[in-house]
C-alpha positions in Angstrom: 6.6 -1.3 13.0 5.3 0.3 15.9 7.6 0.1 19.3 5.7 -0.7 22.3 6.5 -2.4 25.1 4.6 -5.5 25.2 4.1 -8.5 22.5 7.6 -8.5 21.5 9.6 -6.1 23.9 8.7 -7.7 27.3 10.5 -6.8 30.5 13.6 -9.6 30.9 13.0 -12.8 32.9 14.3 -12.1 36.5 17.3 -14.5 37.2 15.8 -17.7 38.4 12.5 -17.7 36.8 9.4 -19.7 38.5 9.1 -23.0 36.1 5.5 -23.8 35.1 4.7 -27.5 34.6 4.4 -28.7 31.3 0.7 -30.1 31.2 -1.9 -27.5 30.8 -4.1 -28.8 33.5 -1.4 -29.5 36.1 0.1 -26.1 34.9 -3.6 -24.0 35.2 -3.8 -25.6 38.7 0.0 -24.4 39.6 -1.3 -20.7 38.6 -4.0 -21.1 40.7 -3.1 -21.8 44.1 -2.3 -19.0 47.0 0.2 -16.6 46.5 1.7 -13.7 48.3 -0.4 -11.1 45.5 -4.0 -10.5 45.8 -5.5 -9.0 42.7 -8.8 -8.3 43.4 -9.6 -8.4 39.9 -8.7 -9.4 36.1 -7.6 -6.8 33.9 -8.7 -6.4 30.4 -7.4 -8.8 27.9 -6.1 -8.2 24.5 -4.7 -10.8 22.0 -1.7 -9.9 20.1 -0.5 -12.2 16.9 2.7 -11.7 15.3 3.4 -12.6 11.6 7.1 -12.3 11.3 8.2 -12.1 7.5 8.9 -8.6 5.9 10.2 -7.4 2.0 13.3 -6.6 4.1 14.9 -5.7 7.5 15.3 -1.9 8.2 18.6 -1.4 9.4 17.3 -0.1 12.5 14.3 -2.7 13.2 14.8 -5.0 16.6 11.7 -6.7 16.1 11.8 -10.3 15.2 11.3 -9.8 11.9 12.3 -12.3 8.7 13.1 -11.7 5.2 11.6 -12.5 2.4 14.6 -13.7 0.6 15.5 -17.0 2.3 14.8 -20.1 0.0 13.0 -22.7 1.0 9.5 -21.0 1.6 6.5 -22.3 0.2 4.7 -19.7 -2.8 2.5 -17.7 -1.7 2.6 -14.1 -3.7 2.1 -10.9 -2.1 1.6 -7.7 -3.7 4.5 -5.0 -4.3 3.8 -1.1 -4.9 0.4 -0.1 -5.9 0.0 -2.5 -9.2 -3.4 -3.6 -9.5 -2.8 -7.5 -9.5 0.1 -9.4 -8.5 -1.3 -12.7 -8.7 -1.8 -13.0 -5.2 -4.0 -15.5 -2.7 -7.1 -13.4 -3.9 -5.6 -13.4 -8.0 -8.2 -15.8 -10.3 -8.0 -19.6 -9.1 -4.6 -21.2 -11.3 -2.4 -18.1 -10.9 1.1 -19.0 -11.0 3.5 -17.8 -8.3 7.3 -17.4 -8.9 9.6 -18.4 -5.9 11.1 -16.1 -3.4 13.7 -13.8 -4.5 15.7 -10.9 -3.1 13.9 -7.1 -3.2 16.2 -4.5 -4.6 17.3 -1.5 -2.9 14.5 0.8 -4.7 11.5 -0.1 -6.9 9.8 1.9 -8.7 6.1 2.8 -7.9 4.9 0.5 -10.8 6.6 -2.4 -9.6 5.9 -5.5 -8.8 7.5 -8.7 -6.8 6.2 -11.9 -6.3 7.9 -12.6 -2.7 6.8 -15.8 -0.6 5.5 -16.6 2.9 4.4 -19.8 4.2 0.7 -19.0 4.7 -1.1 -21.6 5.6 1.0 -23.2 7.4 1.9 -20.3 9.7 -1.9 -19.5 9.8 -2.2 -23.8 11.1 0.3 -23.5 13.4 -1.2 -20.4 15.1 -4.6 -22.1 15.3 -2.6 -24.6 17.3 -1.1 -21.9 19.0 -4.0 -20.1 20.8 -6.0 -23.9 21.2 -3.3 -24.5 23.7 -3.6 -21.8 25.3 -6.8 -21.3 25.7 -6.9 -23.0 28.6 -5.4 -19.9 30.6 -7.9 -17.4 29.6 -11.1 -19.4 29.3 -14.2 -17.2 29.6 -12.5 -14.1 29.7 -13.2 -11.6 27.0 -10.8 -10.1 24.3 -11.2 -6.3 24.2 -9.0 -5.8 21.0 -6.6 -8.1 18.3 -3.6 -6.6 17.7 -2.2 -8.3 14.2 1.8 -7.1 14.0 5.1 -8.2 11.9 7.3 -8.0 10.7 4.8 -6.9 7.6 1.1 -8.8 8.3 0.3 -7.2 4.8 2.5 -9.3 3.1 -0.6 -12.3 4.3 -3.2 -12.3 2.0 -7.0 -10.8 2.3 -8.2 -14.7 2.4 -5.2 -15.4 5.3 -6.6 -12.8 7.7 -10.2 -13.7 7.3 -9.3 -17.0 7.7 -7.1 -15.6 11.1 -9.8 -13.4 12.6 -12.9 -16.3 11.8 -10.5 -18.8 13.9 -10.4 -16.2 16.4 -13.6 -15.5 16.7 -14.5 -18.9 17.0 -12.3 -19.7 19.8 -12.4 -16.4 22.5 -15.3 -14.5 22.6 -14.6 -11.1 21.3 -16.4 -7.7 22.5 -19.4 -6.1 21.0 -17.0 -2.9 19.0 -13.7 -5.0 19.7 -10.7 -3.2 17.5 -8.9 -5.3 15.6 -5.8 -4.0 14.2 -3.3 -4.5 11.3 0.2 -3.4 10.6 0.7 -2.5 6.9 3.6 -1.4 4.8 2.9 1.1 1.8 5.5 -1.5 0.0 2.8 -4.1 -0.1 -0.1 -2.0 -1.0 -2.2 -2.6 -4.4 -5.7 -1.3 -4.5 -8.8 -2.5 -2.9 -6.5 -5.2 -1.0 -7.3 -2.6 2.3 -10.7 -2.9 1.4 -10.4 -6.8 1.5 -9.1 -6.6 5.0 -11.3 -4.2 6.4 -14.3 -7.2 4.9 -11.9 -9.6 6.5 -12.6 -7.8 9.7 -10.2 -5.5 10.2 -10.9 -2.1 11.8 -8.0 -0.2 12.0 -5.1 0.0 10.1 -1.5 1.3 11.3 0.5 2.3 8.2 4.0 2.2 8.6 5.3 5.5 6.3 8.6 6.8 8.6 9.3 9.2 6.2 7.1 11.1 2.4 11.0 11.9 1.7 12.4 9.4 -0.9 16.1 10.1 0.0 15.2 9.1 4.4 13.6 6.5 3.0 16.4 4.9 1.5 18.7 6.3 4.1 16.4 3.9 6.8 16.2 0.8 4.2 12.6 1.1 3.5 11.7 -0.8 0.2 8.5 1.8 -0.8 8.6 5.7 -2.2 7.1 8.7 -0.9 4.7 8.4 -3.8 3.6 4.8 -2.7 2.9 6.2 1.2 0.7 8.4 -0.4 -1.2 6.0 -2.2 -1.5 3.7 0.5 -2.7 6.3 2.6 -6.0 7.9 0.7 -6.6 4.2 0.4 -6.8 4.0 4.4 -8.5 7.0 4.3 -11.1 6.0 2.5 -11.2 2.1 3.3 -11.0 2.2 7.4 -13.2 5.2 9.8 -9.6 5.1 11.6 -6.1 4.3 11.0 -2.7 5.0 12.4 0.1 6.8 10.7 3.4 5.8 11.7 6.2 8.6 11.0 10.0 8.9 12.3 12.2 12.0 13.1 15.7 12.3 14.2 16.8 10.5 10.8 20.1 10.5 9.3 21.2 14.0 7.9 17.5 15.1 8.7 17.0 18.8 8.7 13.9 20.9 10.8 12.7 21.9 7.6 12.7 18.4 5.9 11.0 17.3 9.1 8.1 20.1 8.5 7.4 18.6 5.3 7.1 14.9 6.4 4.8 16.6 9.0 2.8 18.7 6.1 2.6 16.0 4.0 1.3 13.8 7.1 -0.5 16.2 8.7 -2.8 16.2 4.8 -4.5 12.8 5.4 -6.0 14.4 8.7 -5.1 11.0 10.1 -7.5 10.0 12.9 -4.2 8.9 15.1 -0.5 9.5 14.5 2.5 7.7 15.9 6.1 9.7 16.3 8.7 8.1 16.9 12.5 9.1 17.8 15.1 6.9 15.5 16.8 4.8 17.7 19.8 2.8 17.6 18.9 -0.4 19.0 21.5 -3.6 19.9 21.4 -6.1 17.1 20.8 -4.2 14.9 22.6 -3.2 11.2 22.5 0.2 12.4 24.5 -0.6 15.5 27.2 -2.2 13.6 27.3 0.6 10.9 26.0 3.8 12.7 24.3 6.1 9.9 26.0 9.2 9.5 24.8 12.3 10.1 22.4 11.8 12.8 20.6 14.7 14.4 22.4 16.0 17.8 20.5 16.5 21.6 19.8 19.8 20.7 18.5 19.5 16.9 16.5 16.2 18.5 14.8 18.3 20.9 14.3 21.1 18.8 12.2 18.6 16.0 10.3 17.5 19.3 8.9 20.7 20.0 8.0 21.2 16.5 6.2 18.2 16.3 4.2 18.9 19.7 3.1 22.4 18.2 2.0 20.9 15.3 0.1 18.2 15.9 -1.8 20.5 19.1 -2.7 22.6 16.1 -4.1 19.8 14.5 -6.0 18.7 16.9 -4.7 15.7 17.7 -3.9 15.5 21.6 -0.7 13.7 22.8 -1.5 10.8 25.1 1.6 8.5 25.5 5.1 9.4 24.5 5.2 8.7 21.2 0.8 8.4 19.8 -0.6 11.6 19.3 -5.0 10.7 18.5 -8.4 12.7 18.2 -11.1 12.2 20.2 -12.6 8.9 19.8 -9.4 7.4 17.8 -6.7 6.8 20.5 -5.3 3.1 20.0 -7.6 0.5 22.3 -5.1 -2.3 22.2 -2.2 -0.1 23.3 -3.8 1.9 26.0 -4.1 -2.0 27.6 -0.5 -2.3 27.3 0.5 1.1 28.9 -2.3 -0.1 31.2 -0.5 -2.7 32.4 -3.7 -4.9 31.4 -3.1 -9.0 29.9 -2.0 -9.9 27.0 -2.1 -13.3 25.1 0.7 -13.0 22.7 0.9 -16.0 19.5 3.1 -16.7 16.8 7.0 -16.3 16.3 8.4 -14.9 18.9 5.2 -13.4 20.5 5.5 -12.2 24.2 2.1 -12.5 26.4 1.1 -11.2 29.9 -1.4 -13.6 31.4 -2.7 -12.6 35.5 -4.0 -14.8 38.0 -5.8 -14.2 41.3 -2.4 -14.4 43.0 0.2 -14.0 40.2 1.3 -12.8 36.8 2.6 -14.9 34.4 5.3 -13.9 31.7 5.1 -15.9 28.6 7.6 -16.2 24.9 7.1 -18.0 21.5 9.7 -19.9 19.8 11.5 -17.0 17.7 12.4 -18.8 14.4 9.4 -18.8 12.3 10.2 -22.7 11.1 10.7 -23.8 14.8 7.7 -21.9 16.0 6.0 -23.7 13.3 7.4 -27.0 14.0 7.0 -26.8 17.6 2.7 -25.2 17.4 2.0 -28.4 15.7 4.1 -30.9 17.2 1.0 -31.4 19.5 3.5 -31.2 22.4 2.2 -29.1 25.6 3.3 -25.5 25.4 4.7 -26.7 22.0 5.0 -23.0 20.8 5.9 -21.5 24.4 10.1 -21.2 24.4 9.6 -19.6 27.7 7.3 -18.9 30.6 7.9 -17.7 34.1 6.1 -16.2 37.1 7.1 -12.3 37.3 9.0 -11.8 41.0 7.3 -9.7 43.5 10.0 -7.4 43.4 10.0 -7.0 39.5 6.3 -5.8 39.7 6.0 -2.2 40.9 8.7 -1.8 37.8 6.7 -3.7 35.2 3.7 -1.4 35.9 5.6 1.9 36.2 7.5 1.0 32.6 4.1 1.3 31.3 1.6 3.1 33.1 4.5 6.4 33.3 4.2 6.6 29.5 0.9 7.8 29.7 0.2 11.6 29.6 -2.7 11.4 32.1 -0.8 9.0 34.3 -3.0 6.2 36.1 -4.9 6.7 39.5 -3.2 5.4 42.9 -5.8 2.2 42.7 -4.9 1.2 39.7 -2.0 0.1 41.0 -3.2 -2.7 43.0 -5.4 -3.9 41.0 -3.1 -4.3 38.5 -0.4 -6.1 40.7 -2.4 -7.4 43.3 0.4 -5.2 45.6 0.0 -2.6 48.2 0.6 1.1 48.1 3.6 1.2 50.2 5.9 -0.7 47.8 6.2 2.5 45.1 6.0 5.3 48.1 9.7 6.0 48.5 10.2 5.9 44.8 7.0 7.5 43.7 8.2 10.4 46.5 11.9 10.7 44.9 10.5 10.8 42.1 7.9 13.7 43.2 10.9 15.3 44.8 13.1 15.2 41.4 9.8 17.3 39.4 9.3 13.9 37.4 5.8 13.5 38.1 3.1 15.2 39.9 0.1 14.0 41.8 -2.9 15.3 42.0 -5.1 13.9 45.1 -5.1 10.4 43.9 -4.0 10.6 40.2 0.0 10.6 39.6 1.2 11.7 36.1 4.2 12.4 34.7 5.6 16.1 34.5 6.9 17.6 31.0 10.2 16.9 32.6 9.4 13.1 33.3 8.6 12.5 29.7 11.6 14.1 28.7 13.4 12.1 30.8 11.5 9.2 31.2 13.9 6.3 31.7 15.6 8.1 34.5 11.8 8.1 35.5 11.4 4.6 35.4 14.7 2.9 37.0 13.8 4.8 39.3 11.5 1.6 40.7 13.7 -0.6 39.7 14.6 -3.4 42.7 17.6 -1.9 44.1 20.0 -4.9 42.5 18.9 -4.5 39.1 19.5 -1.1 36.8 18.3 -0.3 33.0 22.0 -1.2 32.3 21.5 -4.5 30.0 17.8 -4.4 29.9 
C-alpha cells in the first residue's frame, strides 16, 4: 500500500555483491570480523513482515503482491465489504469455505467473497523465517512491527494473534512498541478491526486512494467510497491511531475532485495521513497501458499546494514527503526507515537491513509466495534468504541520504556516522553542491532539505551517488 523505501523497495545490490557463507554460525562470525567501517553503535531495530496475497493487483502497484485468484490455494475465507460474517477463520467452528475465485471489477457494498490464502502455512513458514534469523539480531530490541502486503487483512484475526504471540516470543519487544497493519476497506466487516487491535495491533494504515467511486475504478481498487467510509469510523473508533492512505494526480482528476477526497478525508480527523503522487512504475499494468488523462506538471503541482494548505490547517504537520501526522501520531516504524536505522524484513519477498560493528548487511526473501514457503521450511540455512550481500563503502553515503533527505527536519551531521560507521568528509563535496544548488540548508550541525530539495528531491539525492552509478535503472 504504502511506498517507502525499505522492506520491499531496497537500494539495488552493487555489482559484485560480498557473498555471506551459508551456515549461520560461520556466516555471524564473517559479519563480525574488522572492517574498514566503524559504527560506534547499533541503530534501532524494527521488524517488517510481508504477507503478499491481495483481492487484486492495482494496475499501478510494484509491490510484490499476489492475487487471490490463482487455484491451487488452500481455503481459508476472508471477509469482502462490510457484511457482518463471511464465514471466516473467526466464523463458528464447521464453517464451510468455497474455493478461490476471481473478484469482479465492482462489488457492491453488501457483498461478499469467499477468496483463499494459505494461512497457516504462510504463518509456519514465517515462524521458520525469523528462527533463522534470529541469530543476527540476538539481544537486540524491536522498537516497532511493521505487518505489510499485499493486503495483511485478508489474514484472519486468529492468524495475526497467532503472528504477533510468535513474535513476541522470539525478539523481545519494547515497553509501547507500535505494531502496525495494512488494511484494505475491501476486506473490512465489523468488529474484525477490533479483533486485531486484541490481537495486538496498535495502529492501523488504511489504504482508501480515493472516497470517489469513479478514481476508484479508474486505479483498479475492488472497494466503494461508501466501504472507505465504513472502514474508517471503524478505525476511528477501534485504534487511538491509524493512518489514512490517499492518492492525487489520478487519471482525469480535477482540483476540485481532489478537494473532496481531501474533505471527505480530512472528516475522520485522522491522527496521521499519507499523500501520495500516482506514479507510473516499471512492471506495472499501468506502464504497459498508461491511463489516460493524467494530471500535467503544472495541475500536479497545483494539487500539491492544495494539499499542503490543507492539511497545515488541519493541524497535521508535514514530516517526510509524502506522511503528514499530529503531535504524538507520526509513524515510529517509518521514521526508522527514513532514519536509516535496521531492519529485519520476513516473508515473500521481504527486504531487511541488518548492521554490524563494521558493516551493513543487505538482505531479500524468495519472492514467490510458494517458493518462499517451500524454501522457510526446507530447514536449509538461509532457506528463505534469495539474496544477501554486504553494502559497498561507496554505496553508503547514498543509502543514507535516499532516506534521511526525505525527512522535513533533516538529520544532524552525527547521525551520519553513526549510521554508516563513515566519516564526515565522504558527503562534504556533495552535501556543499548540494548547499550551493538551494537543495538543502544547514543550520550549525543540522542539514535539511529546502522547499526546493523536496520538490526536487531525486535530483537531491543522485547527487551522492558514486560517481559510476546514476538513478538511471535504479
Amino acid at each position: 500500500m504504502g511506498a517507502v523505501s525499505g522492506p520491499l523497495h531496497g537500494p539495488p545490490a552493487p555489482a559484485q555483491p560480498r557473498q555471506i557463507p551459508g551456515e549461520p554460525a560461520a556466516a555471524l562470525a564473517h559479519l563480525m570480523r574488522p572492517g574498514t567501517l566503524h559504527l560506534p553503535s547499533l541503530p534501532p531495530l524494527s521488524l517488517y513482515v510481508h504477507l503478499p496475497w491481495c483481492l487484486r493487483k492495482c494496475p499501478y502497484c510494484d509491490f510484490n503482491s499476489h492475487e487471490l485468484s490463482a487455484p491451487g490455494l488452500p481455503a481459508v475465507a476472508a471477509p469482502r465489504g462490510g457484511s457482518p460474517r463471511t464465514g471466516g477463520p473467526g466464523a463458528a467452528a464447521g464453517a464451510r469455505t468455497r474455493a478461490p475465485e476471481p473478484v469482479p471489477a465492482s462489488l457492491p457494498e453488501s457483498a461478499s467473497v469467499s477468496v483463499s490464502v494459505p494461512e497457516q502455512r504462510y504463518l509456519d513458514a514465517l515462524v521458520a523465517d525469523l528462527d533463522a534469523a534470529l541469530p543476527l539480531v540476538w539481544g537486540r530490541t524491536v522498537h516497532s512491527v511493521f505487518i505489510g502486503g499485499g493486503t495483511p487483512s485478508l489474514f484472519s484475526p486468529a492468524g495475526i494473534d497467532r503472528l504477533i504471540a510468535d513474535i513476541r516470543a522470539r525478539l523481545p519487544l519494547a515497553a509501547g512498541a507500535e505494531i502496525t497493519l495494512e488494511a484494505n476497506p475491501g476486506t473490512f466487516e465489523r468488529e474484525r478491526f477490533r479483533a486485531y487491535r486484541a490481537a495486538g495491533v496498535t495502529r492501523l494504515s488504511v489504504g482508501v486512494q480515493s472516497f470517489d467511486d469513479e478514481m476508484l475504478r479508474r486505479l483498479g481498487r475492488v472497494h466503494s467510497g461508501a466501504q472507505a467510509r465504513a472502514a474508517l469510523d471503524e478505525a476511528a473508533a477501534a485504534f487511538d491511531t491509524f493512518n489514512l492512505d490517499l492518492m492525487y494526480a489520478l487519471p482525469g482528476q480535477t482540483l476540485q475532485q481532489l478537494q473532496a477526497d481531501l474533505d471527505a478525508a480530512l472528516a475522520f480527523a485522522p491522527p496521521h495521513l499519507s499523500l501520495y503522487h500516482l506514479t507510473i512504475e516499471p512492471n506495472t499494468a499501468f506502464a504497459l497501458h498508461p491511463p489516460p488523462a493524467l494530471p500535467d506538471d503544472d495541475l500536479a503541482s497545483d494539487m500539491l499546494d492544495l494539499l499542503a494548505a490543507r492539511t497545515a490547517a488541519a493541524g497535521l504537520a508535514r514530516y517526510e514527503v509524502s506522511a503528514f501526522a499530529r503531535p504524538g501520531h507520526r509513524c515510529r516504524h517509518n521514521l526508522n526507515y527514513w532514519q536509516f536505522g535496521d531492519y529485519l524484513g520476513i516473508g515473500a519477498g521481504a527486504h531487511g537491513k541488518l548492521s554490524f560493528a563494521h558493516r551493513v548487511l543487505r538482505q531479500v526473501r524468495w519472492r514467490e509466495p510458494a517458493r518462499y514457503m517451500q524454501e522457510a521450511l526446507s530447514g536449509k540455512p538461509w532457506g528463505a534468504v534469495s539474496n544477501q550481500h554486504e553494502v559497498a563503502r561507496r554505496d553508503l553515503p547514498f543509502e543514507f541520504m535516499m532516506n534521511q533527505l526525505r525527512l522535513v527536519e533533516g538529520f544532524e551531521l552525527a547521525h551520519f556516522t553513526e549510521r554508516t560507521g563513515m566519516p564526515l568528509s565522504a558527503i562534504e563535496p556533495a552535501l556543499a553542491q548540494a548547499l550551493r544548488r538551494g537543495l538543502v540548508e544547514r543550520r550549525e550541525d543540522v542539514v535539511a532539505p529546502t522547499p526546493r530539495g523536496l520538490d526536487f528531491l531525486s535530483d537531491l539525492q543522485g547527487l551522492f551517488l558514486p560517481d559510476d552509478r546514476t538513478l538511471r535503472g535504479r
